[in-house]
C-alpha positions in Angstrom: -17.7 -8.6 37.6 -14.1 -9.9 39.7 -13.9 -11.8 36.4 -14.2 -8.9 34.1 -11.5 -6.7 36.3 -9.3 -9.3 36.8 -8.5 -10.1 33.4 -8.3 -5.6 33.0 -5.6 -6.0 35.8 -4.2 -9.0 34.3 -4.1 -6.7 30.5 -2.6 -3.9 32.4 0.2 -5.9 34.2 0.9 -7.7 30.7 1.4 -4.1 28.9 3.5 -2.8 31.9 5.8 -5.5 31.6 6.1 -5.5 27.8 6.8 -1.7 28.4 9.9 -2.6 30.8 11.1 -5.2 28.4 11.4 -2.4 25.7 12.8 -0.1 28.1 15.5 -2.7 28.8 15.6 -3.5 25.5 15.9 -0.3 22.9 15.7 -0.9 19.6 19.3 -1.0 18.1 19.5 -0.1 14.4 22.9 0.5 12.6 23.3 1.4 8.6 26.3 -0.7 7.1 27.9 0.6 4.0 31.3 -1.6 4.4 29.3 -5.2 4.0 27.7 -5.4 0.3 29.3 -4.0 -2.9 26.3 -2.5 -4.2 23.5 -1.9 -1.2 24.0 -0.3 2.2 22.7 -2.9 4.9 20.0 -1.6 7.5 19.9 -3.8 10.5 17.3 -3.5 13.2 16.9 -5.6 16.0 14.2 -5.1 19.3 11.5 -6.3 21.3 9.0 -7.7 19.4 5.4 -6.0 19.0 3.0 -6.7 16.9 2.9 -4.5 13.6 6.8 -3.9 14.4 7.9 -5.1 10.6 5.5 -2.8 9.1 6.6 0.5 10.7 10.0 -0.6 10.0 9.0 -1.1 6.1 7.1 2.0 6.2 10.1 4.0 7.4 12.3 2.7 5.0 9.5 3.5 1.7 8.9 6.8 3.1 12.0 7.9 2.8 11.9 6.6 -1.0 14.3 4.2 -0.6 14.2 0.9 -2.8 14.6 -2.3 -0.8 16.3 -4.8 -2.9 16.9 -8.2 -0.5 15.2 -8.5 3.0 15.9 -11.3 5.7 13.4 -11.2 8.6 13.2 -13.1 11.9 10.9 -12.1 15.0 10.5 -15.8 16.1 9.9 -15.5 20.3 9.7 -11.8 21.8 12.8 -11.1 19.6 12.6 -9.0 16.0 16.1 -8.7 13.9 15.5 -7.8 10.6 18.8 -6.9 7.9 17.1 -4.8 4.7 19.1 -4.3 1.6 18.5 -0.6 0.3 19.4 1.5 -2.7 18.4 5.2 -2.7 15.8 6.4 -5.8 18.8 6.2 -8.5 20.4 2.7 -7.8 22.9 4.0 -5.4 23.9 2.7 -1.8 23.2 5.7 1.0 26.1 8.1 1.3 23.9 11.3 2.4 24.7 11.7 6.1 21.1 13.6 6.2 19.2 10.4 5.2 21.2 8.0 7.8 21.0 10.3 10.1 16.9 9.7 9.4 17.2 6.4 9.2 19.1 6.1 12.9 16.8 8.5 14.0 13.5 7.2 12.8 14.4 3.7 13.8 16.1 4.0 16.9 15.1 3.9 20.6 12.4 6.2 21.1 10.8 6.0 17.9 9.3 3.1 16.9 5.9 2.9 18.9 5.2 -1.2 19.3 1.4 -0.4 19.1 -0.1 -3.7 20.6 -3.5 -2.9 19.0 -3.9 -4.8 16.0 -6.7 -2.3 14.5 -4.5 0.8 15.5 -2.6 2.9 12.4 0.6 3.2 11.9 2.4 6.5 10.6 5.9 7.5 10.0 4.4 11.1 8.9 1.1 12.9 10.2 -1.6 12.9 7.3 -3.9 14.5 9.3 -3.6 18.1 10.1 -6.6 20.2 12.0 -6.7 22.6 9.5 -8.1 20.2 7.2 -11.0 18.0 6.3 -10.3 14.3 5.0 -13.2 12.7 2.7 -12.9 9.2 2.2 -14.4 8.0 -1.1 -15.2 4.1 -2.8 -17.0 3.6 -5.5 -17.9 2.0 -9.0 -14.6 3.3 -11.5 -16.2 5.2 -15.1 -14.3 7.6 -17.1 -14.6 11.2 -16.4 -15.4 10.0 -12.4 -13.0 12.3 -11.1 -13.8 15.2 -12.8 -17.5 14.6 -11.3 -16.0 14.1 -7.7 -13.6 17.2 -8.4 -16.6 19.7 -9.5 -19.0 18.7 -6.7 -16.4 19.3 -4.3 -15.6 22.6 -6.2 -19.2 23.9 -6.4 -19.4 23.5 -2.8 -16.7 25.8 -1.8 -14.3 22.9 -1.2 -10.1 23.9 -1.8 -8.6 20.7 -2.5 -4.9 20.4 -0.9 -4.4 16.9 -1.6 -5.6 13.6 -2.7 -4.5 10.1 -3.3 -7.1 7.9 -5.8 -6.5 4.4 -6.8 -8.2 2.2 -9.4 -8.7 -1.5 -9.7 -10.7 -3.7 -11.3 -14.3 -1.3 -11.3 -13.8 -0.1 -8.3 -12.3 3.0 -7.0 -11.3 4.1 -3.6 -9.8 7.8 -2.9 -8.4 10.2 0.2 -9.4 13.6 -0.2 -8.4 16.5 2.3 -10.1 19.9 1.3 -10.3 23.1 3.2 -13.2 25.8 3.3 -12.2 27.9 -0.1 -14.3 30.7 1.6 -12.8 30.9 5.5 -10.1 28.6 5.2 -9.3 26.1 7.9 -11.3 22.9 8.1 -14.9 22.2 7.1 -16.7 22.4 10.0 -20.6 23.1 9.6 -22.1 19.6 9.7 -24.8 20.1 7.6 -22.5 21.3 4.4 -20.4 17.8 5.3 -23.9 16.1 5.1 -24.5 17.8 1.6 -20.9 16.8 -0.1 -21.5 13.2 1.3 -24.5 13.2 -0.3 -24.2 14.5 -3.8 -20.6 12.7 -3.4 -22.5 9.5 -2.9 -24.3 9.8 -5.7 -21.8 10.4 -7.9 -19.7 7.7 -7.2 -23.1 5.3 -7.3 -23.3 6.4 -11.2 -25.8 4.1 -12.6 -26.2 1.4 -9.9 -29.2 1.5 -7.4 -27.4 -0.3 -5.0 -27.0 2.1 -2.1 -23.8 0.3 -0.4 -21.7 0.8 -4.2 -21.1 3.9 -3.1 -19.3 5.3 0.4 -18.6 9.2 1.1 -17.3 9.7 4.9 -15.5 12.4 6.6 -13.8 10.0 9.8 -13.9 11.7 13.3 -10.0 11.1 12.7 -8.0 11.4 9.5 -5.8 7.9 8.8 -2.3 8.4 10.1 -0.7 6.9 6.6 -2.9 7.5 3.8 -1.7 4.6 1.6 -2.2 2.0 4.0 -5.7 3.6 4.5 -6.4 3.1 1.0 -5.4 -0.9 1.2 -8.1 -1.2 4.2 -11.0 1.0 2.3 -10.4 -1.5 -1.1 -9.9 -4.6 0.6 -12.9 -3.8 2.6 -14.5 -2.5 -0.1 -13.9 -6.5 -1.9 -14.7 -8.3 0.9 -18.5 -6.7 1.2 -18.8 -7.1 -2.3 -18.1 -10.9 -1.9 -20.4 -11.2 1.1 -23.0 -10.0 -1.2 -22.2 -11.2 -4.4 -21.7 -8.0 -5.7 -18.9 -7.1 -7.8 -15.9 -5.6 -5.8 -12.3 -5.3 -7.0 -12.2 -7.4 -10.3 -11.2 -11.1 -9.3 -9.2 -11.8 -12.3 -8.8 -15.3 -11.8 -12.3 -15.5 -13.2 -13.2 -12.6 -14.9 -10.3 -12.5 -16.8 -9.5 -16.0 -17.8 -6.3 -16.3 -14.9 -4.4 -13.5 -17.1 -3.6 -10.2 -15.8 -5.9 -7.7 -14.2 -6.3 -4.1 -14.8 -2.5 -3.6 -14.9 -2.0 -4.8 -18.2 0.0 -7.8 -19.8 2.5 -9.8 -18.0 1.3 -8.0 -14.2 -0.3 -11.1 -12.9 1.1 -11.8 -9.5 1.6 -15.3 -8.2 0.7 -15.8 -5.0 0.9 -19.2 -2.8 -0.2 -19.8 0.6 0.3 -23.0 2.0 -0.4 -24.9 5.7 3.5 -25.9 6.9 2.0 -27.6 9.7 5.1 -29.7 10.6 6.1 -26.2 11.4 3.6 -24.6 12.7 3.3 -21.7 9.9 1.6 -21.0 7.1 3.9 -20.3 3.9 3.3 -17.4 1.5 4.8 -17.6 -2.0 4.8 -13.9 -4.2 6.5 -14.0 -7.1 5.5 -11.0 -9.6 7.1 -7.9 -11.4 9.0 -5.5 -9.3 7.9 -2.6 -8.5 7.6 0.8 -5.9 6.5 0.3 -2.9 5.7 -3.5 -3.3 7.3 -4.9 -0.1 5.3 -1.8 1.8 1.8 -3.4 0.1 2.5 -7.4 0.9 3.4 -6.1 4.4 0.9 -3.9 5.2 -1.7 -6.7 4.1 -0.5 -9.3 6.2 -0.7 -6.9 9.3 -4.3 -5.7 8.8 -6.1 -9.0 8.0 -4.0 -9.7 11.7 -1.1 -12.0 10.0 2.3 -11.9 12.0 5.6 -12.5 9.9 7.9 -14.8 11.8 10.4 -15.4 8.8 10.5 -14.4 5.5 12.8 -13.7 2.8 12.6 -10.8 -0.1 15.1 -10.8 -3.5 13.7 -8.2 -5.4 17.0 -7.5 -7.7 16.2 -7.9 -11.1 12.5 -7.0 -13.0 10.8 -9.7 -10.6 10.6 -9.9 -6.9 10.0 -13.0 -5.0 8.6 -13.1 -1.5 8.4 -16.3 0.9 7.2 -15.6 4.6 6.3 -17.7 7.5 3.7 -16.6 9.3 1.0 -17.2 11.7 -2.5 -15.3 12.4 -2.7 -13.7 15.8 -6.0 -15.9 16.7 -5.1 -19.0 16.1 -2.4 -21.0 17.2 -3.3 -24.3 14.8 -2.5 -24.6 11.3 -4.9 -21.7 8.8 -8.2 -23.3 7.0 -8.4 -23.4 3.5 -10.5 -21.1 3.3 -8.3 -18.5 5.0 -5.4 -19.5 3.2 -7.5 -18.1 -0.2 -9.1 -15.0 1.4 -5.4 -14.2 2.0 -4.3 -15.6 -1.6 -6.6 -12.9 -3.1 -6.3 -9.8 -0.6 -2.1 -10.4 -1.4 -3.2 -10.5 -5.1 -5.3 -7.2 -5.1 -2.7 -5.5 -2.7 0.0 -6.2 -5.4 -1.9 -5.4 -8.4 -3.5 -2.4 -7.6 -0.8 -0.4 -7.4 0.4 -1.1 -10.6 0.0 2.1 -12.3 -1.4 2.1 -15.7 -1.2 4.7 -18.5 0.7 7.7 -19.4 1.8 9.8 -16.5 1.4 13.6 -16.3 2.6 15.8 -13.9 1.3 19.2 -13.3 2.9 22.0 -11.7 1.6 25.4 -11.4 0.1 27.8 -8.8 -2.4 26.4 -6.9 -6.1 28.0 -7.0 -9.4 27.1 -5.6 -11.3 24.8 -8.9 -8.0 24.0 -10.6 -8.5 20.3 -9.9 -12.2 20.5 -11.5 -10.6 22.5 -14.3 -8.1 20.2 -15.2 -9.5 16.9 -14.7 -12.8 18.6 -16.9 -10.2 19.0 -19.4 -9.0 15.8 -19.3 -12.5 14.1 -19.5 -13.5 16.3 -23.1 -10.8 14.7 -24.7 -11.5 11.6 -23.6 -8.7 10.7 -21.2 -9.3 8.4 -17.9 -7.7 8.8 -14.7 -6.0 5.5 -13.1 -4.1 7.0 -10.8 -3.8 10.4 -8.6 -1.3 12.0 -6.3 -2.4 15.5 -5.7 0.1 17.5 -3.6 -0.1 21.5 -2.6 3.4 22.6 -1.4 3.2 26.3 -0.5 1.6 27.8 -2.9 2.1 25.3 -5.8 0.2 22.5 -6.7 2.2 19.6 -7.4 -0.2 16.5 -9.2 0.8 13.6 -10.6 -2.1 11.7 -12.9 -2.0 8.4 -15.0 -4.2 8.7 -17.7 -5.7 6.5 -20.7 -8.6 6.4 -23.2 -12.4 5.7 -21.9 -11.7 2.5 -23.4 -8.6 1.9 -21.4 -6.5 1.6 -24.2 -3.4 3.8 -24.5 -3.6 7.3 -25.2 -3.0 8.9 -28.2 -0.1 11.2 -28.4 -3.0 13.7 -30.6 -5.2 13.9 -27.6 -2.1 14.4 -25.3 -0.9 17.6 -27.3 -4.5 18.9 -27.4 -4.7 18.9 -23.4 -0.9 20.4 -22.7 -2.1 22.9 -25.5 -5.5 23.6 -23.4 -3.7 23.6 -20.0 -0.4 25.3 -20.8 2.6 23.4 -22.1 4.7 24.9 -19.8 3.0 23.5 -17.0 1.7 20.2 -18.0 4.0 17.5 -18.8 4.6 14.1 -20.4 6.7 12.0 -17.9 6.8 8.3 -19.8 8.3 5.3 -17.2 10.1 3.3 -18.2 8.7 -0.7 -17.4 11.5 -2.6 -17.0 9.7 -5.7 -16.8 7.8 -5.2 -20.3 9.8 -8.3 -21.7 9.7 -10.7 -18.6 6.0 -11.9 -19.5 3.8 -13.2 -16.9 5.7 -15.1 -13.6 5.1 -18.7 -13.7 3.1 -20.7 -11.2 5.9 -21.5 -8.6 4.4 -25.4 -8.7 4.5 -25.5 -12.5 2.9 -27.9 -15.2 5.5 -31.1 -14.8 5.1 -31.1 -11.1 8.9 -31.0 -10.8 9.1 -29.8 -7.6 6.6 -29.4 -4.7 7.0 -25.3 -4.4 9.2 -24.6 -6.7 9.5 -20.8 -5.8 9.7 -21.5 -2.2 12.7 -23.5 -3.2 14.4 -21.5 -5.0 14.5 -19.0 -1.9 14.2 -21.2 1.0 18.0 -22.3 0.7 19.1 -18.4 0.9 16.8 -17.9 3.5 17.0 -20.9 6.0 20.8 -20.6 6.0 20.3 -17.2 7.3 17.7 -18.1 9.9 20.0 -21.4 10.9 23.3 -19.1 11.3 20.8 -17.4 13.4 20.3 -20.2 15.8 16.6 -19.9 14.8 16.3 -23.2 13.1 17.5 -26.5 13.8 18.4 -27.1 9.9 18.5 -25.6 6.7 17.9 -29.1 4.8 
């Protein structure tokens, strides 16, 4: 028992004393418009916590900014991080209203150097009292979300939001609903017991395998519903590998190494590698930019318990490339092989699952209790799938996003398209094509490739960018 309380005492005198280094130490961040012709620079130096490079990230892609070069560096209790940012059109930052968010969310006082790895982190509140969060994984079919939609319908559930990603077979969703009847959140257990149930079911479809399928309302709603839905797919993988069951599609054998469900030329390239006459392990990504990648990579890394020490981003052109040193919090020697290709495929999944895949539709209209069920119904009849979801309700509006193609996953045809807009309304449902600026780059090469040329020839091409920045650092002893 003395042991037990002396090492509490011990944990307690460790947090007070990180506490006073922050207090002595505040984070510093300053936006630099004056240094690079064509980015504003945000710089960002503090004590070092665990899951600090993440928030920071976070921050930055909430406030849907584009980061297109990162240079990072938290080796020792130190983080100082320089992140090259364009706003949503190309454009370096000349709102004072966004800086001013940027200072403010990033300054002293804000960021919240949580020392718990399994702890959320959250730049906005997703959960609100008033509402009821449903967290849903199961096996991907056509017409799935019209099922989930109608059960949830039928059972007096208003939906106000929702975020559904598919990869592979599998699909993993955040649903917050409110009683349609009484407002306010669900609250009688029993009715929560009946829409995990039939929600269950739906999303088991044909398998008998009870674990499939998962419907749970959490005692506490995530704090960042994005990086929720990394944690419930990548858990939802690694159970399916523990029983040899088929989780998120592993497209390194089911599809013959080419790309998985994001279509041609999506394939990330992902390296990890024991540096052991450094201490690290490396982690090569080279793939097609896109949204939100440098948020997904991150967020990975920090929930399978990874800390970056260095790493450099370029993400300027239709590809980015990633290298980043790092070491796992519970272990101090050099990562197992084994580890190094658990972490090769979660990086993989995490990039390629948010590749959004079909035609995207956006629907804007007044919201009502069943529209959801109505419109995705709609969608199902003439044979369009849902890949992707982003339900919003602002006011009294309902502002959805959905990518759509065929039950065969094929692209849609623009007759089917018409049909729905003319069965929804025109004026409210509309075609939104993206533009893919990487549709010509093909898939990224192996960074080793075929001649054996160089050892990692990715790493190499960014390593000379990036250990001249850590040496003029002083963090290196040489950038050779």
């Amino acid at each position: 028992m003395m042991a037990c309380g002396s090492r509490s005492r011990s944990n307690e005198m460790v947090d007070e004393f990180e506490k006073l280094v922050i207090r002595m130490n505040p984070p510093r961040v300053s936006v630099d418009n004056d240094s690079d012709m064509t980015a504003t620079l945000v710089k960002v130096d503090s004590a070092n916590k665990y899951g600090t490079l993440l928030e920071v990230v976070q921050v930055l892609t909430d406030l849907k900014l584009t980061i297109k070069r990162a240079y990072i560096s938290s080796d020792g209790e130190w983080f100082m991080d320089v992140f090259h940012v364009v706003d949503q059109d190309g454009n370096k930052l000349y709102d004072g209203q966004v800086i001013d968010r940027i200072e403010q969310s990033l300054g002293a006082g804000s960021l919240s150097f949580r020392a718990a790895p399994e702890r959320a982190v959250g730049v906005e509140a997703e959960a609100e009292e008033a509402q009821t969060t449903i967290e849903l994984v199961g096996t991907d079919r056509p017409g799935l979300l019209s099922e989930v939609f109608a059960v949830l319908t039928d059972l007096r559930c208003n939906i106000v939001a929702s975020e559904v990603w598919t990869h592979g077979a599998r699909v993993a969703a955040l649903v917050r609903v409110t009683d349609a009847d009484a407002g306010g959140a669900v609250e009688d257990a029993a009715r929560l017991d009946t829409v995990k149930r039939l929600l269950r079911h739906v999303l088991r479809g044909g398998s008998r395998d009870r674990n499939a399928a998962r419907a749970a309302v959490p005692a506490r709603a995530a704090e960042h519903a994005q990086r929720r839905l990394h944690q419930m797919m990548h858990a939802d993988r690694r159970r399916a590998d523990a029983g040899g069951e088929q989780g998120e599609e592993d497209s390194d054998e089911e599809d013959g190494g080419g790309a998985a469900r994001g279509g041609p030329g999506r394939k990330a390239v992902v390296e990890v590698e024991d540096c052991a006459e450094r201490g690290y392990t490396l982690v090569n990504v080279r793939c097609r930019d896109r949204a939100k990648l440098l948020f997904d990579t991150v967020c990975t890394l920090t929930d399978m318990q990874y800390v970056v020490f260095h790493g450099t981003v370029i993400a300027e052109g239709s590809e980015a490339y990633q290298e980043y040193y790092i070491r796992h919090l519970g272990h101090s020697a050099g990562s197992s092989g084994e580890d190094r290709d658990r972490l090769r495929r979660a990086l993989e999944d995490a990039i390629e699952r948010r590749y959004t895949e079909g035609l995207r539709l956006e629907l804007c209209c007044e919201d009502r209790v069943g529209l959801l069920s109505d419109v995705t119904r709609i969608f199902r009849e003439h044979g369009l799938s849902v890949t992707h979801a982003e339900v919003e309700t602002r006011g009294a509006r309902a502002a959805n996003v959905f990518y759509v193609v065929d039950a065969s996953g094929e692209p849609v045809q623009g007759q089917a398209v018409e049909a729905v807009r003319a069965e929804i309304g025109e004026h409210i449902l509309s075609v939104r094509p993206e533009h893919d600026a990487g549709a010509a780059a093909g898939d990224p090469r192996s960074p080793t490739g075929a001649g054996g040329g160089g050892r990692r020839s990715l790493g190499n091409m960014i390593r000379s960018r990036s250990e001249k920045f850590l040496y003029n650092l002083g963090l290196i002893r040489s950038c050779s």
